[in-house]
N, C-alpha and C positions, 0 to 999 in steps of 0.2 A: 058441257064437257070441255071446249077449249078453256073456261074461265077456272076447269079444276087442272087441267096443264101448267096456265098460267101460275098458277098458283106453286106449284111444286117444282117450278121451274125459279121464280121466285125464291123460296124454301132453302133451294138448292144451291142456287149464288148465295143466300144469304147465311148458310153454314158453314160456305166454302171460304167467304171472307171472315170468319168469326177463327174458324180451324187457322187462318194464313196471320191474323194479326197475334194468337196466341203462340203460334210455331216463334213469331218474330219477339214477342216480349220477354220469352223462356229458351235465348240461346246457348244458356248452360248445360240444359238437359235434351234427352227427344220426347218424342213426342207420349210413348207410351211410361215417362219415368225414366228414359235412358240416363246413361252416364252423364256425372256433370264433368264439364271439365276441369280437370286438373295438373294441364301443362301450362308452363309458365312464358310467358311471349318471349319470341326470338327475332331474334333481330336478324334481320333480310339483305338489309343495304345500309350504310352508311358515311356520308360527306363533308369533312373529309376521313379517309378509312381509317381504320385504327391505326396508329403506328405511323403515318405517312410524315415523310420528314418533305422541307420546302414548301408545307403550306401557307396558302395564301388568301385562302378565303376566311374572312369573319363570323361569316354566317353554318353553325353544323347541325346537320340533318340526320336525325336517327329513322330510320322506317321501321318498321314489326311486322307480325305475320296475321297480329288482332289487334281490336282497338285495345289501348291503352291509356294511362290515366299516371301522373303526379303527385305523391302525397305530401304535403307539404312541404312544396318545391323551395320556401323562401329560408326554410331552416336546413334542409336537407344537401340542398345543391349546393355544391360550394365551388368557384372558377380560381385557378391557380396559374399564374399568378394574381393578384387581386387586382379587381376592377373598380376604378371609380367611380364610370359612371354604370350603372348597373345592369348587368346582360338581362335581355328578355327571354325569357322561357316560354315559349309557347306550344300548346298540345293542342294536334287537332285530328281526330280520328287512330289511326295507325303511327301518324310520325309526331316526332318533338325536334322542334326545332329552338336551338340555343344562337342570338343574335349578340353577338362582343361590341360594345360600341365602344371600346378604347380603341384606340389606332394597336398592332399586333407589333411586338417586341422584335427585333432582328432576333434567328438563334437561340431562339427560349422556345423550349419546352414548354407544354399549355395542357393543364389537367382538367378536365369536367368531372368530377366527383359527382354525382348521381347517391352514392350509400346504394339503401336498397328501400327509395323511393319508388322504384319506378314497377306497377301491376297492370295485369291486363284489368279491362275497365271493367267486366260481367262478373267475374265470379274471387277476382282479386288474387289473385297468384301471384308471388313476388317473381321478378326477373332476377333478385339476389343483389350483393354487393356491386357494382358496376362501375368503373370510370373510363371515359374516353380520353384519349391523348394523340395527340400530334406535336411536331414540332416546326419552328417557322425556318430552321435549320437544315443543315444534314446529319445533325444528329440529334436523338433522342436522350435524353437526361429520363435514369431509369430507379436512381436512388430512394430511398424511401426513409423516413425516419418519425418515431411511434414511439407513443408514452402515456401518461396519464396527468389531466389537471385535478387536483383536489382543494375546496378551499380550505386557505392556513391556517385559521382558527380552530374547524374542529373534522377537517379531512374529509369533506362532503364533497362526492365528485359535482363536478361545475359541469352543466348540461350547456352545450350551445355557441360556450367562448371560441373566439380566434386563438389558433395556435402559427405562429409566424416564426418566418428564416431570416434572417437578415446576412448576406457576404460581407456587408460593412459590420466590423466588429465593433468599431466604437459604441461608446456609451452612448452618444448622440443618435446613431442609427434611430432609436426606436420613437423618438421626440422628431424627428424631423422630415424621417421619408418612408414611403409605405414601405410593406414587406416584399419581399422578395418573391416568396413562396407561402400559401396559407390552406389549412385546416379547419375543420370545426371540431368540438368535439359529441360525441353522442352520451345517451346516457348514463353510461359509466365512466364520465368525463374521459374517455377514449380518443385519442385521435391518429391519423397514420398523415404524414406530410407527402404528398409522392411528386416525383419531374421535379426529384432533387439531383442537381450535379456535382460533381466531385467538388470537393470544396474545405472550406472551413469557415463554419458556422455561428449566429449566436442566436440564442432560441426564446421565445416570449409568448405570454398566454397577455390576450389585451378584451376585454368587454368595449366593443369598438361602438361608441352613442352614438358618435357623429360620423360615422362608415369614411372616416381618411385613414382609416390602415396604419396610424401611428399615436404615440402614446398623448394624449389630453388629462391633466388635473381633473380628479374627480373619479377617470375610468378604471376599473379593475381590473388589476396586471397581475402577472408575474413573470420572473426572469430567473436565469442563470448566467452568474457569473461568466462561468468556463466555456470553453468555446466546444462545439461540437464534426466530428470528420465524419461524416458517415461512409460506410461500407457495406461489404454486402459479399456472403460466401452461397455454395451448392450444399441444401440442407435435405435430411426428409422428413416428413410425419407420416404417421400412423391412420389412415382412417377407416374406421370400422362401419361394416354394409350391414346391415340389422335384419334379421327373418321377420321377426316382431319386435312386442316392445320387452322380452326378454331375453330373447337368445340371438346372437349373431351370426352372422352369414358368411361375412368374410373380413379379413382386417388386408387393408391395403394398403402398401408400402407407397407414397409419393414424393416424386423429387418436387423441388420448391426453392428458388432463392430465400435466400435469408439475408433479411437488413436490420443493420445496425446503426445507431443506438435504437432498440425497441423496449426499453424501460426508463426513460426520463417520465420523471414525476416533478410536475410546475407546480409550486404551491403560491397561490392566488391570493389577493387581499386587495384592500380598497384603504390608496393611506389615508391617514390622519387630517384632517382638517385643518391647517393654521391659519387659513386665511380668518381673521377675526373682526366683526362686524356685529353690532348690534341689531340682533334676530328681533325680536318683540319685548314689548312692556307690556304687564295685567296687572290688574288691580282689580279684585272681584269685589272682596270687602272692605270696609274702613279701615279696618286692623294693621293689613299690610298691603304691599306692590313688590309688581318681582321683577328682574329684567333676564332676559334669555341673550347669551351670545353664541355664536358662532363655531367658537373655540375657545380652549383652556386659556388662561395666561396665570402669571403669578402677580398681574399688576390689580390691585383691587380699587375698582373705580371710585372716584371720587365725586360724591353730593355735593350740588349748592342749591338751597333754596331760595326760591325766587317771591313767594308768598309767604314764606316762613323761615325759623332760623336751623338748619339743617346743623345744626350743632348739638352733638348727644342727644338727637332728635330720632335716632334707631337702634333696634338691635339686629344685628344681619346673622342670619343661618344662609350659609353658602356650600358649594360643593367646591369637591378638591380640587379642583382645577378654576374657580369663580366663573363656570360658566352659565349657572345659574344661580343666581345671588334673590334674599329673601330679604327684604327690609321692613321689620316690624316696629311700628309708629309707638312709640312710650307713650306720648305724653296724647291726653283725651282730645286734645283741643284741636290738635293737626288731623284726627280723625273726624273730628266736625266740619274737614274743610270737604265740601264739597268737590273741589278742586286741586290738585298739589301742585304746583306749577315749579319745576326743577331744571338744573342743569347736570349733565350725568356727564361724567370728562373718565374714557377708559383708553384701554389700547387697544388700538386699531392696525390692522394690517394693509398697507398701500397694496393697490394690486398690481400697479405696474413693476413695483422693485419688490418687492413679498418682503419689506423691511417694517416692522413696530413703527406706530406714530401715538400719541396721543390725541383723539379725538372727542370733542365736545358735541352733544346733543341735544336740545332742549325736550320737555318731557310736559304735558296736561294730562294728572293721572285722576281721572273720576272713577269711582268706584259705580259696579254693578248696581248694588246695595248701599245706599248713603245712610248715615246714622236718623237722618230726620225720618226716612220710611223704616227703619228698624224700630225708631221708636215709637211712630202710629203701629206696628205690627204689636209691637209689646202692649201698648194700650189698647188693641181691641182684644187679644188675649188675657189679659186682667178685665176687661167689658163681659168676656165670655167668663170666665172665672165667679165673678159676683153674680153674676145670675143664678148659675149654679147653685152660688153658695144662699142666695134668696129659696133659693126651691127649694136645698136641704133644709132649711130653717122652718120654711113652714111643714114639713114634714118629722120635723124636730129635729134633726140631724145637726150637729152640731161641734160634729167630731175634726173636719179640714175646717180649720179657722184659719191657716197661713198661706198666703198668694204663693204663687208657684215660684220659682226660683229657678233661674239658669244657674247648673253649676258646669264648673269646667271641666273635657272629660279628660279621663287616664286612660287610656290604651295599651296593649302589648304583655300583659301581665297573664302567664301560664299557670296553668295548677301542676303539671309536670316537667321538672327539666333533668336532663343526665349529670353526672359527680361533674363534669369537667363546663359543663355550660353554666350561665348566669341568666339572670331575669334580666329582661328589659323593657322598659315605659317609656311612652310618650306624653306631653302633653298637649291637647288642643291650644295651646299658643307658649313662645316662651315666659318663665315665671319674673315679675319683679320678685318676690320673697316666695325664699323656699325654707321653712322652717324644718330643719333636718332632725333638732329636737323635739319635733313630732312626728316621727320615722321610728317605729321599731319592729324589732324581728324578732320571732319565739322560735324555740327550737320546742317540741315536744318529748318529754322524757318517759310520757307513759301516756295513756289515753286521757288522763285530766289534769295530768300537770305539766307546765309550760314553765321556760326558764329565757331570759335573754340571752340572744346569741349575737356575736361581732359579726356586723355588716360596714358595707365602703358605698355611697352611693359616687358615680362621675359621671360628669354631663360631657357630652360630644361636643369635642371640638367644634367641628363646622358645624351640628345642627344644636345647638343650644335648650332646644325643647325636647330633647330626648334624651334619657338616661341608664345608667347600667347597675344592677343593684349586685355586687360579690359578696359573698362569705366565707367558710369554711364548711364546703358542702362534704357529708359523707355518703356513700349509697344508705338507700332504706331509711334518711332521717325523714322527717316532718315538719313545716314549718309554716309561720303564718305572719304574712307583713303587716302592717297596718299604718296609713296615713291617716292622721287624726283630721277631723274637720278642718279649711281653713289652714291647713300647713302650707299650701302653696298660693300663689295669690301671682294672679296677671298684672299686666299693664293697663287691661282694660277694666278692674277691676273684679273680674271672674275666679270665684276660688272653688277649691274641691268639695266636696261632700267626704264621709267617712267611707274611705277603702277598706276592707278585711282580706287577703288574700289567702286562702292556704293552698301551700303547694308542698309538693312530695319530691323527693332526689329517687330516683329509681332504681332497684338494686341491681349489684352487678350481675345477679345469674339473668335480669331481663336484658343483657346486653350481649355483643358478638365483641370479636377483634379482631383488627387483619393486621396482617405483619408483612410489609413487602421487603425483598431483597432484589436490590435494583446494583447488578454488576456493573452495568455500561452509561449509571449517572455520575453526575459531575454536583457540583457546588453550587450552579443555576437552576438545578430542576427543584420542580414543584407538584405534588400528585395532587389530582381532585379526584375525589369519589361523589359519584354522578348516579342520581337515579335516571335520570333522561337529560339526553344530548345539553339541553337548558339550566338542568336543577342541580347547580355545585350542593351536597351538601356539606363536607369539609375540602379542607385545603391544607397541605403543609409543605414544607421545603425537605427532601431528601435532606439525612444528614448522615456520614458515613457511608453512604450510598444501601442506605435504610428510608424506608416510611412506613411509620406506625400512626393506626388507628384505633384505638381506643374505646370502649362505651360506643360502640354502634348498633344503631338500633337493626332489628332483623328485619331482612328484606333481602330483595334484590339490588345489588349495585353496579355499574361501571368505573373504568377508570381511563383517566387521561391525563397524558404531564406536558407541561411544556418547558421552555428553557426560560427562565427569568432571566436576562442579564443585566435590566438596569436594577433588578431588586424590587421593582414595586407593587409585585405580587398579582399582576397584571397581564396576557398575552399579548405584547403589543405589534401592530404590522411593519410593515418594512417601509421601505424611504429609496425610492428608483435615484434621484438623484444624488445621495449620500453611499448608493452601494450598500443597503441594510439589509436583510433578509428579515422575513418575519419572524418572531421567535419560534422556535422547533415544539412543533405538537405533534404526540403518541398518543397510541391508543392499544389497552391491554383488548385482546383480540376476542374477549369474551365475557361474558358478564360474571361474577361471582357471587353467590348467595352464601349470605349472613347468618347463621342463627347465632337463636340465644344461649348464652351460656357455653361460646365455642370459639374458639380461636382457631384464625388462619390462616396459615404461614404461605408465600407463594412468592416464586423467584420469578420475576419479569425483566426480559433481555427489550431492553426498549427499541435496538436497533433490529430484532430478531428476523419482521418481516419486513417485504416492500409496505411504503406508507399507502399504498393502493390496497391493502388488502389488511390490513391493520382494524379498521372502523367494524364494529360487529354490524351484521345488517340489520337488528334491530333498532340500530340509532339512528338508521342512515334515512334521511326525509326522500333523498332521488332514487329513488327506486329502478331498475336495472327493467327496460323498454325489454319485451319477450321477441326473439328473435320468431323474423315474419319465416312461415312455409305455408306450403299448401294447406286445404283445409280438409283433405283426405275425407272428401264426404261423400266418396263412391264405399267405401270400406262401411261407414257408418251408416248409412242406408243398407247396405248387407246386412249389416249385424243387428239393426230394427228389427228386417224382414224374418229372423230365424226365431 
């Protein structure tokens, strides 16, 4: 008897601790399913208090009324003015405690921006937008000033950049001493500046590497010129109290300070590279070596061979700017070197004075692939070949009697192009001969009779092994190229096989057109039609303050312009030290679908919206962060249970 006591006694502590650890794992809800919660933590006490002017402590103390928790305090939190050495955020339980280790400004105004990081820890309830403030004063600096960063190439808000004040107006301000006052922005490159004081301004978006709070080569900035005053009037809005999620309950008139400027749009970019340096040398195959620099110049380096005589010793396919230059070896014998032992003399950029030098480098260019294992490769492939060709024979086969043959390839060649496009080939290396009278072009005049037609072939400037074949295309003709055997012929002795190409001009009724009427362009703009944010697929310069497109195929399109002003058909960024802005990019605020056999007409005011709201949100890659609320999961539980 007492061992069945024991026992149920036993039993009984041991439900009792099981009911106490479960009460304690599930403090959202009670015990039978009850309510979760769904208030959002408040704050109890705080030191120093909000608002309090002549403080003087470094270390502020928030306490709550639950535990609480940080959501990614290190993007979120932002300290104003900005700190160098970086304040510690600490959460422990109920309180958060923010430690400043800069020494505290005399008479500045000190903002803790929080966002709406800050949830109770169990069931995640935002506390909502939140900043603390004090000042080390006796008075409080209560200004605000709000806007948007987008980047200036293609108006994609910038998630996370500094947005900064500077009272020194000069140009130098942003180059040499931190900000004043700083911001982040959120994800709709959003930002609000606040514990700004009366003043007069100059305002800067910086992607800060090296966290000194002013501008570094290399970092992603943007500025304005003009200076900024902020102010600030007695405003109201409207907010409306919801029954459900269709009908409203009550709209409510509240008063609200109102600060100005609240629409500056910073448009951001990363400039230009001129420091110029020699990036890397390859050399994979015999054939050719390439060298990479740094940046553009218009100075094209110059070869000396150290093993060889670097004289009419290449052909160079380069890009427009010779930042990457292609040197293709003529002659067979420098591609037997297993070595190329060179001296490479370009322009270089000093870095202490950013002035051109010419600079010399010497160069040991081995190739990946050397010609003596290309040609064991080629010999055991002719090994394998005759065997082959032994086995066919004793089976009687006697039809491939000729060794295989590399021939060189032609690439790029379409069976359909539209009236206003051209063919275009490449070849696997550039040509010593290109026999052009064995190039011709048929036009079809019926289903089996063919007649020559007038073609132009041109080789590319900078890339010499690529070519453009024009005609006199009409829609709906038919037509069929043909390179004859051996019309083109390498360096390395590789020449073609017989091409047949037939391709078709497409008729007009398979085509759309758009016709833009652009009021408010100018004689630098340039429209692109865009199937995604990346894919230009035409380009042309407003003329009249017209852009017409032509033979477009049917789809879906975008459009975007920007302002050329050097002409080089290019968006290029700006220049903080020359005072340049980026060039001006638009965006028609929605996409327009093509059909075939349809024209259409559409008048675009390019200044029509703010540039913040311009980008369709189809294109747009940062997607807009869903504003945090409760998770109303007493309701939803209700509405299971029915």
């Amino acid at each position: 008897m007492k061992k069945t006591k024991r026992f149920f006694l036993l039993a009984a502590r041991f439900l009792l601790l099981v009911t106490t650890v479960w009460a304690c794992a599930n403090p959202g809800s009670g015990p039978n399913g009850g309510p979760y919660d769904e208030t959002p933590p408040r704050l109890v006490a705080m030191h120093p208090g909000l608002g309090l002017t002549e403080a003087k402590a470094r270390k502020v103390t928030l306490l709550f009324d639950e535990l609480i928790k940080i959501e990614n305090a290190t993007e979120k939190v932002i300290v104003s003015p900005p700190q160098i050495e970086t304040p510690e955020i600490k959460v422990s339980g109920r309180r958060i405690t923010v430690e400043l280790n800069d020494t505290l400004r005399p008479n500045t105004t000190y903002t803790i921006d929080f966002s709406d990081a800050i949830e109770d820890a169990n069931e995640g309830n935002p506390l909502g937008q939140f900043t603390h403030y004090f000042s080390t004063g006796p008075r409080l600096d209560t200004m605000e000033v709000s806007g948007h960063v987008l980047l200036a190439e293609n108006l994609e808000p910038v998630k996370g950049i500094l947005v900064g004040l500077h009272s020194d107006t000069t140009d130098t301000a942003f180059t040499t001493r931190p900000f004043d006052r700083v911001a982040r922005t959120d994800s709709r490159g959003y930002f609000s500046v606040k514990g700004v004081a009366p003043g007069t301004y100059r305002i800067y978006a910086l992607k800060d590497m090296d966290g000194d709070f002013r501008y570094s080569r290399g970092e992603q900035l943007a500025f304005l010129k003009r200076t900024l005053t902020p102010s600030s009037f007695p405003d109201v809005r409207r907010d409306t109290l919801w029954r459900d999620t269709v009908s409203y309950d009550t709209i409510l008139t509240v008063p609200f300070t109102h600060y100005l400027p609240d629409d500056i749009v910073l448009l951001s970019f990363t400039e230009k590279n001129t420091s110029r340096a020699l990036l890397k040398s390859q050399r994979d195959v015999p054939e050719w070596f390439r060298l990479y620099f740094t940046a553009p110049s218009a100075h094209i380096p110059e070869i000396r061979g150290l093993n060889f005589d670097a004289r009419e010793a290449f052909l160079q396919s380069r890009s427009k700017g010779n930042d990457t230059i292609t040197y293709w070896l003529r002659d067979t014998l420098l591609m037997n070197l297993d070595t190329l032992s060179l001296t490479c003399t370009f322009e270089a950029t000093d870095d202490s004075t950013g002035r051109p030098f010419l600079q010399t480098d010497t160069l040991q260019l081995a190739p990946r692939l050397t010609m003596g294992k290309r040609r064991e490769q080629r010999a055991k492939e002719l090994e394998r070949w005759q065997k082959q060709r032994e086995k066919r024979h004793k089976k009687g086969d006697f039809s491939d009697e000729t060794p295989p043959v590399t021939f060189m390839k032609i690439t790029g060649l379409t069976r359909k192009i539209s009236p206003i496009q051209n063919q275009h080939f490449e070849l696997e290396q550039p040509a010593m001969r290109f026999d052009t009278a064995a190039v011709s072009l048929s036009l079809a005049v019926n289903d089996s009779t063919w007649e020559p037609a007038p073609f132009r072939i041109e080789q590319n400037r900078y890339e010499p092994q690529k070519f453009t074949l024009m005609g006199e295309w009409r829609p709906g003709q038919k037509y069929r190229l043909r390179i004859d055997s051996a019309a083109i012929t390498t360096y390395t002795g590789l020449f073609n096989k017989t091409v047949t190409q037939p391709f078709a001009i497409g008729n007009a009724e398979d085509y759309g057109a758009l016709f833009l009427l652009l009021p408010d362009a100018d004689s630098t703009t340039v429209v692109q039609l865009l199937t995604s944010d990346t894919k230009i697929v035409r380009q042309t310069a407003a003329r009249n303050k017209r852009a017409d497109f032509f033979y477009v195929s049917p789809g879906r399109y975008y459009l975007r312009a920007f302002s050329d002003r050097n002409g080089n058909g290019l968006c290029d960024p700006g220049n903080y030290a020359e005072g340049i802005q980026t060039e001006h990019v638009c965006y028609f605020p929605s996409s327009i679908d093509v059909r075939a056999n349809w024209d259409i007409e559409q008048t675009w005011n390019l200044h029509a919206l703010p540039l913040n709201r311009q980008k369709p949100a189809e294109l747009q890659k940062q997607k807009e962060e869903k504003k945090k609320t409760t998770r109303n999961r007493n309701a939803e539980r209700e509405r299971n249970r029915r």
